[in-house]
Backbone of each chain as ProteinMPNN parsed JSONL, in Angstrom:
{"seq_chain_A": "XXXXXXXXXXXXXXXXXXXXXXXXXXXXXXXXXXXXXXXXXXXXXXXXXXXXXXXXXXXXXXXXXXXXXXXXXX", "coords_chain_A": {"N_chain_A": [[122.155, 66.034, 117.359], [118.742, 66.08, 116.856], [115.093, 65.09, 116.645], [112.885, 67.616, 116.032], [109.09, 66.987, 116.986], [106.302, 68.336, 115.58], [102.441, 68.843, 115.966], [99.944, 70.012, 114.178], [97.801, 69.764, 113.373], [94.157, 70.21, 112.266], [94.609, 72.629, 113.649], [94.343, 76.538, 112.884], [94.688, 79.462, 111.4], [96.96, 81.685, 112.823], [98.656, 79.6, 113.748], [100.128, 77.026, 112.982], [102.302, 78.344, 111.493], [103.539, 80.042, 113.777], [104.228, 78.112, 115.953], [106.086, 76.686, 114.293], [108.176, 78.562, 114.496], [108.353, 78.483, 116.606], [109.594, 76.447, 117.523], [111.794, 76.403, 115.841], [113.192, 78.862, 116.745], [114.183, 77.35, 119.568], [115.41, 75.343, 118.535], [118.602, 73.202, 117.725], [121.41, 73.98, 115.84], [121.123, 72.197, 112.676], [119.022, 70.362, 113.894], [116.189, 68.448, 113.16], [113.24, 69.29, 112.659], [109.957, 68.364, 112.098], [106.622, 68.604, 110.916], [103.131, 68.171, 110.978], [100.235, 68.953, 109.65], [96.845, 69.933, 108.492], [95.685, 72.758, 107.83], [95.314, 74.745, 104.964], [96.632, 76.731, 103.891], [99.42, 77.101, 105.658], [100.826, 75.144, 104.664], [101.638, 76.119, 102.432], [103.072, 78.739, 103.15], [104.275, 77.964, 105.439], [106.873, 77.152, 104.209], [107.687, 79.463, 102.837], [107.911, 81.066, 105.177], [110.314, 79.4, 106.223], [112.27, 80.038, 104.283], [112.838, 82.358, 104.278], [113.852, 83.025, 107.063], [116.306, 81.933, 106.663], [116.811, 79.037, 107.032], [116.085, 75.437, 106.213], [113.785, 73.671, 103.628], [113.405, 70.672, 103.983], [111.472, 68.675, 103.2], [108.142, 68.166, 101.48], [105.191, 66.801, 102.154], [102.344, 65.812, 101.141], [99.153, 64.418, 101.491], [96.972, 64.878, 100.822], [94.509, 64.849, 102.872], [96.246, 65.542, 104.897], [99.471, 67.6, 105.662], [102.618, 67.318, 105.658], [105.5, 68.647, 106.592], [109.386, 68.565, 106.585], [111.716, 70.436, 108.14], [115.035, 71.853, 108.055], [117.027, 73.061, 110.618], [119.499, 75.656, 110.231]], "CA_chain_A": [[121.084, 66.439, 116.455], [117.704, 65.579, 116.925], [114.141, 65.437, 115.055], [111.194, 67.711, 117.004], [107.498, 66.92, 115.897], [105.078, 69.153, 115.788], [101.725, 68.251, 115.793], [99.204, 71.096, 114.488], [96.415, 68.898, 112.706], [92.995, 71.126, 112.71], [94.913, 74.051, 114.442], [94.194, 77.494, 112.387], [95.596, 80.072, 111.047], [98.451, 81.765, 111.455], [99.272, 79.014, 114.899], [101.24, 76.715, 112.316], [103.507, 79.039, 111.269], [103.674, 80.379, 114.624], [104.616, 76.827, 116.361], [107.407, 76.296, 113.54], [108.731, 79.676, 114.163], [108.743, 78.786, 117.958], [110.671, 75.228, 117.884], [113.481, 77.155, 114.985], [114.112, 79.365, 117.736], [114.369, 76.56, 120.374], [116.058, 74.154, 118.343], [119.849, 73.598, 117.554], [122.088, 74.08, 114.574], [121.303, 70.53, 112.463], [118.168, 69.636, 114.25], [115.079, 68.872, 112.26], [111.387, 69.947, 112.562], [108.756, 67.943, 111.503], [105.266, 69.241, 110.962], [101.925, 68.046, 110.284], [98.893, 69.663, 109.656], [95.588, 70.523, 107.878], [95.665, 74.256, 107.302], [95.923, 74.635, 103.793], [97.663, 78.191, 103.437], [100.355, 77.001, 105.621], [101.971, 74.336, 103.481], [102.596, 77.26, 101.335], [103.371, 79.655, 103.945], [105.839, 77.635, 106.521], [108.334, 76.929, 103.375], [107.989, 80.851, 102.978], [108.961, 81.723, 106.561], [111.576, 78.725, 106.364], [113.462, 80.177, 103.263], [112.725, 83.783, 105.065], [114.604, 82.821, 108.293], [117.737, 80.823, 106.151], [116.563, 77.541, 107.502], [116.022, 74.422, 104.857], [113.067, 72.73, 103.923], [114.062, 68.568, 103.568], [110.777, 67.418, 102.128], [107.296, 68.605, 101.548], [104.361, 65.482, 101.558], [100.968, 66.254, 100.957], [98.346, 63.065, 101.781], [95.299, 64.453, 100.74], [93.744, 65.237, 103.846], [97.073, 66.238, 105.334], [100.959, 67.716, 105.061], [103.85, 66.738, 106.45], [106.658, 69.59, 106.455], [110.391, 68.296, 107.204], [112.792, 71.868, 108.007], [116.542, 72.019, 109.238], [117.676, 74.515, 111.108], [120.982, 76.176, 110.147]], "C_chain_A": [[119.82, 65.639, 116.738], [116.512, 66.445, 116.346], [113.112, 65.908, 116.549], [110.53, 67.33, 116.053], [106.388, 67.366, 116.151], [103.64, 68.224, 115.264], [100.403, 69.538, 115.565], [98.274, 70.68, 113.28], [95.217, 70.446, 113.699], [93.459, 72.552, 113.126], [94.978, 74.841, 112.976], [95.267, 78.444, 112.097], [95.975, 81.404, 112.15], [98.979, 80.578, 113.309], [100.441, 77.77, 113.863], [102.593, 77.059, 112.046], [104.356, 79.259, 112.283], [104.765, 79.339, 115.796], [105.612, 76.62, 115.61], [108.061, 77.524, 113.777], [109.337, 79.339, 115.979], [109.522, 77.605, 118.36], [111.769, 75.829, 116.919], [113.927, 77.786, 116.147], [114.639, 78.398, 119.138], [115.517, 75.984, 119.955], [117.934, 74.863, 118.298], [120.361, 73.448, 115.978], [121.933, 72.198, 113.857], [119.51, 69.809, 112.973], [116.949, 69.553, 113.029], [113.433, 68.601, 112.905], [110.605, 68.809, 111.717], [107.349, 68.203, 111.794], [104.513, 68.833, 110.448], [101.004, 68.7, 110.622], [97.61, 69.798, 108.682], [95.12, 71.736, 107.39], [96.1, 74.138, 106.174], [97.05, 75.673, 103.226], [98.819, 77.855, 104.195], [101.302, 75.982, 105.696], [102.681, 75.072, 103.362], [103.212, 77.962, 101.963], [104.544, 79.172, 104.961], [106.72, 77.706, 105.065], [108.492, 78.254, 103.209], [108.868, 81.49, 104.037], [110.276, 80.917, 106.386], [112.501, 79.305, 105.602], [113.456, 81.564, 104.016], [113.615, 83.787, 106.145], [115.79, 82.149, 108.108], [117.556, 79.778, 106.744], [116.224, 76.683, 105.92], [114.626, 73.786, 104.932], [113.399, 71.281, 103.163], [113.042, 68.609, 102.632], [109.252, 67.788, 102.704], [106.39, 67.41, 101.183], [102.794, 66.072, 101.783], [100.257, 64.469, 100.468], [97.23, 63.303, 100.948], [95.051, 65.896, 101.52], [94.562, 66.233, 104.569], [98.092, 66.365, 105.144], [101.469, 67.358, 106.002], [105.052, 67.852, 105.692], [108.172, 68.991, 107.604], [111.269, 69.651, 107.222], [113.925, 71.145, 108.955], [117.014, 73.142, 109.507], [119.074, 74.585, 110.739], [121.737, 76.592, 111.227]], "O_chain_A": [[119.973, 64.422, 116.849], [116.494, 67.581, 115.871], [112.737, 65.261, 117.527], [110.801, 67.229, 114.856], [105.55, 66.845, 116.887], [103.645, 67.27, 114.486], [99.892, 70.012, 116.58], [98.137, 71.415, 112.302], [95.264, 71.124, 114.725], [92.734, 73.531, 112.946], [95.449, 74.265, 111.995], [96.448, 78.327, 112.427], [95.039, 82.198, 112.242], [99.826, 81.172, 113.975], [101.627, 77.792, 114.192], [103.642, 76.443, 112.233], [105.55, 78.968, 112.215], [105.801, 79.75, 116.319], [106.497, 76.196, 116.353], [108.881, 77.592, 112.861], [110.371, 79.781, 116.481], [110.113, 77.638, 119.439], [112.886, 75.659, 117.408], [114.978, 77.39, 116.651], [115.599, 78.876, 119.74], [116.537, 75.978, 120.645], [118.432, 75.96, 118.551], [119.724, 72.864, 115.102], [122.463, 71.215, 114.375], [118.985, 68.875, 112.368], [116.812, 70.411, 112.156], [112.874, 67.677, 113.497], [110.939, 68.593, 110.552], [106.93, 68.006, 112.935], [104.685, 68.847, 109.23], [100.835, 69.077, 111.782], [98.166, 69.532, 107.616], [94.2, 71.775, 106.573], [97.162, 73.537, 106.009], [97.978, 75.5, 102.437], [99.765, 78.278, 103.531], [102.267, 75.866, 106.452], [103.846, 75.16, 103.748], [104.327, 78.072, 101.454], [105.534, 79.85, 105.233], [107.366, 78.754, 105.059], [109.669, 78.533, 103.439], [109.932, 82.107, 103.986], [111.327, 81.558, 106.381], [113.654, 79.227, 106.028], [114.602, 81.744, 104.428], [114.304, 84.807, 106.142], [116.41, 81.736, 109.088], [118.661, 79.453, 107.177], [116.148, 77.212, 104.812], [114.203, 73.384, 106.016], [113.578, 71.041, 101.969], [113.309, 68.595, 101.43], [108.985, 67.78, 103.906], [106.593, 66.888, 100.087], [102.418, 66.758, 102.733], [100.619, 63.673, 99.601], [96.57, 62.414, 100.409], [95.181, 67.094, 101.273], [94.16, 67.35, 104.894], [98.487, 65.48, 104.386], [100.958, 67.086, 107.089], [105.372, 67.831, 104.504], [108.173, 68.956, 108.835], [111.568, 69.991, 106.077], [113.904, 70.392, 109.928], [117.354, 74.054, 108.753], [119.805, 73.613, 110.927], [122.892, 76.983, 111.058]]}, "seq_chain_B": "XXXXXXXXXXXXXXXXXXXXXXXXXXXXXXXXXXXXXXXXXXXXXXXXXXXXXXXXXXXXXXXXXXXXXXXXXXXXXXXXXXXXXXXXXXXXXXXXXXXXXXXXXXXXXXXXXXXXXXXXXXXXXXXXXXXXXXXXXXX", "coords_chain_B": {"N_chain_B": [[117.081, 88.263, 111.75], [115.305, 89.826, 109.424], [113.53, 92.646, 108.376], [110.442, 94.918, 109.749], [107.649, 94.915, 111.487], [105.184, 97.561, 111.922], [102.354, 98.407, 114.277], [99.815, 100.238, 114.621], [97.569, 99.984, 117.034], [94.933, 101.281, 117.611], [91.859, 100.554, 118.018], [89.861, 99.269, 119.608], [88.128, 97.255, 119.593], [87.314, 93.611, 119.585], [87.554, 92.211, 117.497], [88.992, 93.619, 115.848], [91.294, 93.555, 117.305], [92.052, 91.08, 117.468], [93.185, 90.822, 114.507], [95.366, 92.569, 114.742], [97.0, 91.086, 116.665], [97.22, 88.547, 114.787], [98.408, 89.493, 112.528], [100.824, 90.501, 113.427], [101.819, 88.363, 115.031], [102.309, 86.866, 112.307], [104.206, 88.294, 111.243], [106.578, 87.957, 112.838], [106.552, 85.342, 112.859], [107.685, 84.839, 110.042], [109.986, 85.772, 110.47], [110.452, 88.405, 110.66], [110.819, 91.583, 112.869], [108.793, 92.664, 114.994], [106.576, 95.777, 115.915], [103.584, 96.651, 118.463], [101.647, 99.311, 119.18], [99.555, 100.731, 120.963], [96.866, 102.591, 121.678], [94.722, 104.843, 122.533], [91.085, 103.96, 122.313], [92.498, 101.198, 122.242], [94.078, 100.885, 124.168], [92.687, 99.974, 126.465], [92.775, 97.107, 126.011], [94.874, 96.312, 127.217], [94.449, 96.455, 129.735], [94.656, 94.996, 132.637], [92.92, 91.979, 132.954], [91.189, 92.537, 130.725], [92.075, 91.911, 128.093], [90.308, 90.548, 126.432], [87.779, 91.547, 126.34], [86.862, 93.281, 124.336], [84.293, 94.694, 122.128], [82.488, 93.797, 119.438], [83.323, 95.187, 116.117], [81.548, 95.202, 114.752], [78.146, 94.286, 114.134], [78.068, 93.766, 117.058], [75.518, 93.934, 118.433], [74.63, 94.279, 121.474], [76.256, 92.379, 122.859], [75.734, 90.285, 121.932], [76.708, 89.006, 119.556], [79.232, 88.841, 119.813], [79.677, 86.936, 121.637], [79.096, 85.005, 119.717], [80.737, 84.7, 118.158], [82.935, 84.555, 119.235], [82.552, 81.62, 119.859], [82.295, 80.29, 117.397], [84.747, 81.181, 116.755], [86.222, 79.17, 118.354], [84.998, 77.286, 117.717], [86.448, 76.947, 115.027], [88.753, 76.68, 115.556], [90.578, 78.46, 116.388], [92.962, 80.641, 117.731], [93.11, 81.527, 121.567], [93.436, 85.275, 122.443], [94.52, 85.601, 124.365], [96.601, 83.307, 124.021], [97.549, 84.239, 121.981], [99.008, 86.754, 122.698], [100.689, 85.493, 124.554], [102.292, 83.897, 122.617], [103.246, 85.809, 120.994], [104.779, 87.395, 122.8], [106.526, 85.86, 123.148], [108.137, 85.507, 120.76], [109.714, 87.447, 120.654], [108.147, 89.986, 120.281], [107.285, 93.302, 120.49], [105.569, 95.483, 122.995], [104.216, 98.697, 122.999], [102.966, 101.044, 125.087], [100.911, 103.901, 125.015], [101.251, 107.082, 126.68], [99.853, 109.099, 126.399], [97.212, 108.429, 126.245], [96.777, 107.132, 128.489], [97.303, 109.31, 130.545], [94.839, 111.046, 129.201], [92.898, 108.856, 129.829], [92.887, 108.661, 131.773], [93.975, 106.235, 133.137], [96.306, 104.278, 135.35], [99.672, 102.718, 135.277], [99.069, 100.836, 137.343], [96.956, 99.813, 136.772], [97.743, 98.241, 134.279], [98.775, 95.588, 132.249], [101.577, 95.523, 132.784], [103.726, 93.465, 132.547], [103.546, 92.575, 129.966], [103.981, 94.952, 128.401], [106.268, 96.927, 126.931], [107.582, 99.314, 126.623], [106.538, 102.745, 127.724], [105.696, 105.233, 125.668], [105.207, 107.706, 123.036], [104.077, 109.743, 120.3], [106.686, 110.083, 119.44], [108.179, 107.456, 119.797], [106.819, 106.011, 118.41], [106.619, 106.892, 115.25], [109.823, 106.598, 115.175], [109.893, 104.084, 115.655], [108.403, 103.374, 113.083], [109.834, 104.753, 111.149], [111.767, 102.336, 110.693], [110.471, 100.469, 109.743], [108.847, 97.693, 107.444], [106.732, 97.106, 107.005], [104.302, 99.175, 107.959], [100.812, 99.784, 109.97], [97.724, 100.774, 110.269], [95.294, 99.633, 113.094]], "CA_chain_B": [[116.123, 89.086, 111.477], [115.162, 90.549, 108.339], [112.28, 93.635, 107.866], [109.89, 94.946, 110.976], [106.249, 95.236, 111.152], [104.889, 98.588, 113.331], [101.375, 98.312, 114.028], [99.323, 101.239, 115.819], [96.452, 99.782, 117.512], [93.898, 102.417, 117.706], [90.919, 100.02, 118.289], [90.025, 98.112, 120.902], [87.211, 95.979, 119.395], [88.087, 92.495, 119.541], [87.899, 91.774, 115.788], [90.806, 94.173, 115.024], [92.654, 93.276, 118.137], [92.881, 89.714, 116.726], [93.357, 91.228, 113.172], [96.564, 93.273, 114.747], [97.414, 89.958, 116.55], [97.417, 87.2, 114.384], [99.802, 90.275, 111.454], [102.171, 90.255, 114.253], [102.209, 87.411, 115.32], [102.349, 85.792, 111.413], [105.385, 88.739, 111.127], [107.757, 87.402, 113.402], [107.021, 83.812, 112.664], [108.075, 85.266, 108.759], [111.735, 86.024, 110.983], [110.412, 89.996, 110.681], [110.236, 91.702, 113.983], [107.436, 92.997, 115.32], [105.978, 96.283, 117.418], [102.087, 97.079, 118.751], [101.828, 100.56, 119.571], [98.21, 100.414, 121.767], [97.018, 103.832, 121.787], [93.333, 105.276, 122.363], [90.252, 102.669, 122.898], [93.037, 100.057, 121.721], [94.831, 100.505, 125.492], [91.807, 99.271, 127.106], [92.901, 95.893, 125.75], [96.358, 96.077, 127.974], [94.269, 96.739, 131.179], [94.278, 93.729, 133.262], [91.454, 91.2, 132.502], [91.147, 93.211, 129.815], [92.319, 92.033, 126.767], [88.935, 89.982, 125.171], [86.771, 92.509, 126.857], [86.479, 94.418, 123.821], [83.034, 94.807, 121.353], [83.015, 93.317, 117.589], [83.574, 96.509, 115.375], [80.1, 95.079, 113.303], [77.173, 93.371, 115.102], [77.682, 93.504, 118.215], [74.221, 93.363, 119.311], [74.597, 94.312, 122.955], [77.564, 91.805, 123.031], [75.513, 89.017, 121.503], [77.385, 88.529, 118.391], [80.617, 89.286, 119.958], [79.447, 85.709, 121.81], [78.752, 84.287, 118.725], [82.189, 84.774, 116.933], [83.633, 83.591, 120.185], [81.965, 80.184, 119.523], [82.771, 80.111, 116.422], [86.552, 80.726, 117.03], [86.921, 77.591, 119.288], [84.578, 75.97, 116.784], [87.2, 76.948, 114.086], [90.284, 76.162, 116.286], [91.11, 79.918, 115.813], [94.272, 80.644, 119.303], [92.609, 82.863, 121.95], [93.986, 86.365, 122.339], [95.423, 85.354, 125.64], [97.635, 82.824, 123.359], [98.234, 85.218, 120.392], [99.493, 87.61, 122.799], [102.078, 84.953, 124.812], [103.062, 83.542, 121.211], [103.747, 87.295, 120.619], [105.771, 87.967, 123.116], [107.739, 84.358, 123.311], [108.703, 85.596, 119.62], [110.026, 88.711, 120.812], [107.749, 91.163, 119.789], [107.555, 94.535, 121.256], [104.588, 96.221, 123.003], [104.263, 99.853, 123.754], [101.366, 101.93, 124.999], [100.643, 105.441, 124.833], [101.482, 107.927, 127.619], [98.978, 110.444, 126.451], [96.125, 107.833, 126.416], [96.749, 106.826, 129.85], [96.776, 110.963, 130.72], [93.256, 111.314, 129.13], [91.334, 108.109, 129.873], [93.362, 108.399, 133.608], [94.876, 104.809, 133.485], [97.694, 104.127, 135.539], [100.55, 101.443, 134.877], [98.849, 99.686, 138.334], [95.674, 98.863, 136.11], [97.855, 97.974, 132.901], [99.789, 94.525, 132.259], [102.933, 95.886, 132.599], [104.221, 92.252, 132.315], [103.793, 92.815, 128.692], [104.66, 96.804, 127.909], [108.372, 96.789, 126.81], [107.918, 100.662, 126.474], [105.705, 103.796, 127.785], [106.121, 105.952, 124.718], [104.574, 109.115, 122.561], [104.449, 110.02, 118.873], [108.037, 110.071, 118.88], [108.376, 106.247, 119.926], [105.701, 105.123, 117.428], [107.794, 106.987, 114.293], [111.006, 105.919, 115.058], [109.666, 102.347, 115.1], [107.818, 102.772, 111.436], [110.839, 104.686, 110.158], [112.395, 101.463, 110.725], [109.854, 98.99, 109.447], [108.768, 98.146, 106.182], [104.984, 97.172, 107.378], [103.286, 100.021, 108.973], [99.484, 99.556, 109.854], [96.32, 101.738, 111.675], [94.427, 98.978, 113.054]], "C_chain_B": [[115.964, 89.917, 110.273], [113.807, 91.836, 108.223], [111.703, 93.615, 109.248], [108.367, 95.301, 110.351], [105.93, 96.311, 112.58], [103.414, 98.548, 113.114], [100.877, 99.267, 114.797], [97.657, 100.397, 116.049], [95.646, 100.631, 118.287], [92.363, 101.846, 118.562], [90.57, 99.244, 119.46], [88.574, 97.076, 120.911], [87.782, 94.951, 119.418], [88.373, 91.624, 118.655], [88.863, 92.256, 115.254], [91.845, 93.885, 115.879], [92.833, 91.915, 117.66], [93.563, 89.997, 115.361], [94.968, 91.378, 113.584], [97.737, 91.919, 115.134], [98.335, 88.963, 115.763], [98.828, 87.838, 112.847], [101.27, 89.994, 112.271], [102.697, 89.192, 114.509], [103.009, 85.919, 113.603], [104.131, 86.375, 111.065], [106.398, 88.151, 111.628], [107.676, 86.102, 113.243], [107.637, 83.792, 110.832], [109.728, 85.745, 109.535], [111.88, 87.267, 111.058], [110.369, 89.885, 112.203], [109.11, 92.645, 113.869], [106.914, 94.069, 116.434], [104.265, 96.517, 117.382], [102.111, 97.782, 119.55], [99.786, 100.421, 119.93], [97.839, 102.072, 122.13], [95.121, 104.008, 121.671], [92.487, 103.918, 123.09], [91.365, 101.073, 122.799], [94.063, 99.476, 123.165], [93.84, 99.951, 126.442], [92.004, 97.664, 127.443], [93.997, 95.692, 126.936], [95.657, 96.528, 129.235], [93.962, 95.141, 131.794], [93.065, 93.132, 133.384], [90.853, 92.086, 131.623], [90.537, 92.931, 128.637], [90.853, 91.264, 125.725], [88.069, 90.312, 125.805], [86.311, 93.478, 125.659], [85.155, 94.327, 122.668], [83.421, 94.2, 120.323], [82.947, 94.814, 117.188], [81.927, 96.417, 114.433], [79.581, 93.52, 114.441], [77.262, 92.773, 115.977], [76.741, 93.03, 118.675], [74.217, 93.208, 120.912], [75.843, 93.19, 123.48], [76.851, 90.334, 122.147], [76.306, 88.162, 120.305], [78.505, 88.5, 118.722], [80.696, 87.547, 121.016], [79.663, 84.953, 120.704], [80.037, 83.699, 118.087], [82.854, 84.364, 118.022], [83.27, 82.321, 120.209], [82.577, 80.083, 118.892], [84.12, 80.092, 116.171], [86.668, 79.693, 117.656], [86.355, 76.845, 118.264], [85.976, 75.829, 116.087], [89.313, 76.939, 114.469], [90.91, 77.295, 116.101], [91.859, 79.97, 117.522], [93.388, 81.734, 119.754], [93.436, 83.635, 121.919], [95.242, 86.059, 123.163], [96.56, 84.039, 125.032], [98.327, 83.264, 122.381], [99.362, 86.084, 121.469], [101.256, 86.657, 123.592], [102.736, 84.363, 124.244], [103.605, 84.663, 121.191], [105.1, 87.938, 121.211], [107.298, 86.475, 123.543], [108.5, 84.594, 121.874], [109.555, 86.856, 119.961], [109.309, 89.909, 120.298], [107.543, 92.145, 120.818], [105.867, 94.979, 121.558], [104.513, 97.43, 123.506], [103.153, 100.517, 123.761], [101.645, 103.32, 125.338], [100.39, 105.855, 126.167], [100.26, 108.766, 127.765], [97.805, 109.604, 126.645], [95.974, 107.743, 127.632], [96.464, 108.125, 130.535], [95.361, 110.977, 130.594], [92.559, 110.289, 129.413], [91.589, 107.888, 131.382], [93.401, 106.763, 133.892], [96.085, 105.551, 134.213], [98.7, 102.906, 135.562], [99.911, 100.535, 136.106], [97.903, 99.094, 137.668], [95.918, 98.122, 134.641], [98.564, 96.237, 133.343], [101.106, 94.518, 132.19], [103.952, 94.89, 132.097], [104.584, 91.881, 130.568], [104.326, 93.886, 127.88], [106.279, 96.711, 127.983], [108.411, 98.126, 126.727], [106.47, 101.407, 127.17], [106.416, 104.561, 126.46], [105.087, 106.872, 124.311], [104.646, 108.635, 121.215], [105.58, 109.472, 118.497], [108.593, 108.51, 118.426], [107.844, 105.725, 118.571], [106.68, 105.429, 116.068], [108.931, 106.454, 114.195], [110.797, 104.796, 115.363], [109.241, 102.191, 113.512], [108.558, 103.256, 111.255], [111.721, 103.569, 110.146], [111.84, 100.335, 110.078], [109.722, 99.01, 108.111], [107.4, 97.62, 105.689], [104.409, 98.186, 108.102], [101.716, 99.906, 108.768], [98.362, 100.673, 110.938], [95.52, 100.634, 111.662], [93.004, 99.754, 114.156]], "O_chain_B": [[116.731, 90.88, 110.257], [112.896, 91.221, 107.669], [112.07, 92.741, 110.034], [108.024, 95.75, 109.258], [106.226, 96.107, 113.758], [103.025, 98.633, 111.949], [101.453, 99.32, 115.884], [96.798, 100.34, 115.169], [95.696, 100.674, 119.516], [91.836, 102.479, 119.476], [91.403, 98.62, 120.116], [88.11, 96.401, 121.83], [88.997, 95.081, 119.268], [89.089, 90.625, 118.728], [89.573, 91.722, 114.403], [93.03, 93.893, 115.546], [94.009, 91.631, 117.43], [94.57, 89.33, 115.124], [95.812, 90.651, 113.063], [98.766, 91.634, 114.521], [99.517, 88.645, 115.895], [99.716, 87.158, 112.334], [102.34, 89.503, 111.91], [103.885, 88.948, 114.301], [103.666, 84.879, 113.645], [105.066, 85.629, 110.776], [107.247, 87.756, 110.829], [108.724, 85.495, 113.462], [108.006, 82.701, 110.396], [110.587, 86.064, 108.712], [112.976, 87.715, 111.397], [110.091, 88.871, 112.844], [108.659, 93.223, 112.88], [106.76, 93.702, 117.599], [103.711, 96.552, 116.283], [102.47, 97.442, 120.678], [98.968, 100.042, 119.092], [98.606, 102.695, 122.864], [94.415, 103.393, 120.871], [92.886, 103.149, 123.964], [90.965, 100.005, 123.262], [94.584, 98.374, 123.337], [94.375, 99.356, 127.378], [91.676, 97.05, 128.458], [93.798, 94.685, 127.616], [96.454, 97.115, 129.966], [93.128, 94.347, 131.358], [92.141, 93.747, 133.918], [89.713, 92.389, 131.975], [89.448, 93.22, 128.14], [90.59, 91.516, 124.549], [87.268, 89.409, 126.044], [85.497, 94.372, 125.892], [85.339, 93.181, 122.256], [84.622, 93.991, 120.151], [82.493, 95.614, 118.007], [81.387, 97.27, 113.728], [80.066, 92.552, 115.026], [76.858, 91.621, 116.136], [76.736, 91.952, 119.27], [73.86, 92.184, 121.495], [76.268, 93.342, 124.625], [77.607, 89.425, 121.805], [76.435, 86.94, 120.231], [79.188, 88.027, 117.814], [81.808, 87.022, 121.075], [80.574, 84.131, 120.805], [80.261, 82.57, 117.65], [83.65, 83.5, 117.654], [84.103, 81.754, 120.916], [83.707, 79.761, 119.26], [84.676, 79.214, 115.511], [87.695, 79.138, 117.264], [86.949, 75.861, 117.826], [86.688, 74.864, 116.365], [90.408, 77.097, 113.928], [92.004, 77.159, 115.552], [91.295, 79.366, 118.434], [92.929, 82.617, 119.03], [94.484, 83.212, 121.433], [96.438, 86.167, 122.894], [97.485, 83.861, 125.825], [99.412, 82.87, 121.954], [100.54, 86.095, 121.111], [102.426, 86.953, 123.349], [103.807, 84.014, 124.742], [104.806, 84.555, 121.437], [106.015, 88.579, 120.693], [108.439, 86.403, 123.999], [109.51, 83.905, 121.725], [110.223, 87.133, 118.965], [109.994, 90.842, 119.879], [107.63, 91.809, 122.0], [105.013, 94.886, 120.677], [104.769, 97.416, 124.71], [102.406, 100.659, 122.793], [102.652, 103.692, 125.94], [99.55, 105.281, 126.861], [99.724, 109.097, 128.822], [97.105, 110.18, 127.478], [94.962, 108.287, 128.075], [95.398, 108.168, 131.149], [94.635, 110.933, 131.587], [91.354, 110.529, 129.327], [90.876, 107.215, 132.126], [92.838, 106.236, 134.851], [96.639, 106.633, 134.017], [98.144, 101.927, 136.059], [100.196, 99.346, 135.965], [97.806, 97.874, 137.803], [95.046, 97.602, 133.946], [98.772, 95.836, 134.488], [101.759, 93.643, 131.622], [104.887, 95.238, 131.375], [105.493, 91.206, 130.085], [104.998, 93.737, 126.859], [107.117, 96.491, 128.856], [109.602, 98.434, 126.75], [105.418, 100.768, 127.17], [107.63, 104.449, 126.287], [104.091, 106.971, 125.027], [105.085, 107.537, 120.872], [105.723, 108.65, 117.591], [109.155, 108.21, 117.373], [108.529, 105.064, 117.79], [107.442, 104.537, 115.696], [109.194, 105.803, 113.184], [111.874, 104.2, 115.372], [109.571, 101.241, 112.801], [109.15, 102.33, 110.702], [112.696, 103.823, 109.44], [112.511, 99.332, 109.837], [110.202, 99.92, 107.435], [106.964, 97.618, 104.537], [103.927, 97.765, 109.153], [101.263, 99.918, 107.623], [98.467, 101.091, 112.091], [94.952, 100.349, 110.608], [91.921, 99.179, 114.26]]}, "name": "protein", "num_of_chains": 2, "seq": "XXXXXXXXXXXXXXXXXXXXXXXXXXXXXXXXXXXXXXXXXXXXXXXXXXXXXXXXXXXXXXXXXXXXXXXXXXXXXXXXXXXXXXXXXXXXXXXXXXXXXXXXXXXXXXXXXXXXXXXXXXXXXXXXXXXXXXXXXXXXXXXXXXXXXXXXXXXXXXXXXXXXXXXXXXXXXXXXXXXXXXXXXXXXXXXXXXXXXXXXXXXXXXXXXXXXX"}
């Protein structure tokens, strides 16, 4: 099991989503995703696709400036 | 996979081809799949060196504005086309272009991207993708 980490600070919409949609399909059963970014719609929007695709989200952190999205793949 | 999105891309400005884009592309990262049915001025886009060849749909200005909003996308960290479309198809989404277009505007598959076309298709194709979906769109 191991942790990817995305890195999609400043990047627009919809490449967030897009980028978490493209390490779930990479990853393995157990692994976890970590995501930061600046887009504000997809905070809201990855935990959407995540519960959409039966994946988990660990732990949602919001800084401020920026989020931090933890998912596990099933 | 849960639900499909069928999109007919009619247009081939380059404000609705990102529009059709960035649906598809947000569809399948939502775990939906995803087709883009390219049909009329909208197959222009699938001709090699093509695809961000096409006009804004509103103030153009001889292409000047269609500059402009290309600035402004890199300003605004917005993915070019040429990344929407190999996100698109690294997700599996489907692209099919129109038979009859290619007939009347006299394309042939040597001037298209075939590299991307998962289908030549008709009417028929395009229906039996939206009776399947549960997004259908005319972009």
């Amino acid at each position: 099991m191991s942790q990817i980490n995305l890195d999609c600070r400043r990047q627009n919409c919809p490449v967030p989503l897009v980028e978490v949609r493209k390490a779930l399909r990479k990853a393995a059963a157990g692994d976890v995703i970590e995501v930061v970014g600046t887009h504000p719609a997809s905070k809201k929007e990855i935990p959407m696709a995540v519960e959409a695709t039966g994946d988990e989200v660990v732990e949602v952190k919001d800084t401020g400036s920026e989020w931090t999205i933890r998912i596990r793949k099933r | 996979m849960t639900g499909k999105t069928t999109i007919i891309v009619h247009s081939g400005d380059m404000d609705k081809v990102i529009s059709a884009f960035i649906i598809a592309n947000g569809s399948l990262s939502m775990g939906m799949e995803a087709s883009l049915y390219f049909t009329f001025w909208g197959l222009n886009r699938l001709k090699k060196g093509g695809l961000d060849k096409g006009p804004l749909s509103k103030m153009n200005m001889l292409g000047l504005g269609r500059r402009m909003i290309k600035g402004r996308m890199v300003k605004a960290n917005v993915a070019t086309l040429e990344t929407m479309v190999k996100d698109f198809k690294e997700l599996g989404g489907k692209i099919i272009a129109c038979e009859m277009t290619m007939e009347i505007m006299g394309i042939t598959k040597e001037q298209l991207r075939t590299d991307w076309i998962d289908e030549f298709g008709a009417v028929g194709t395009y229906v039996n993708e939206a009776r399947k979906s549960d997004i259908t769109l005319f972009i």
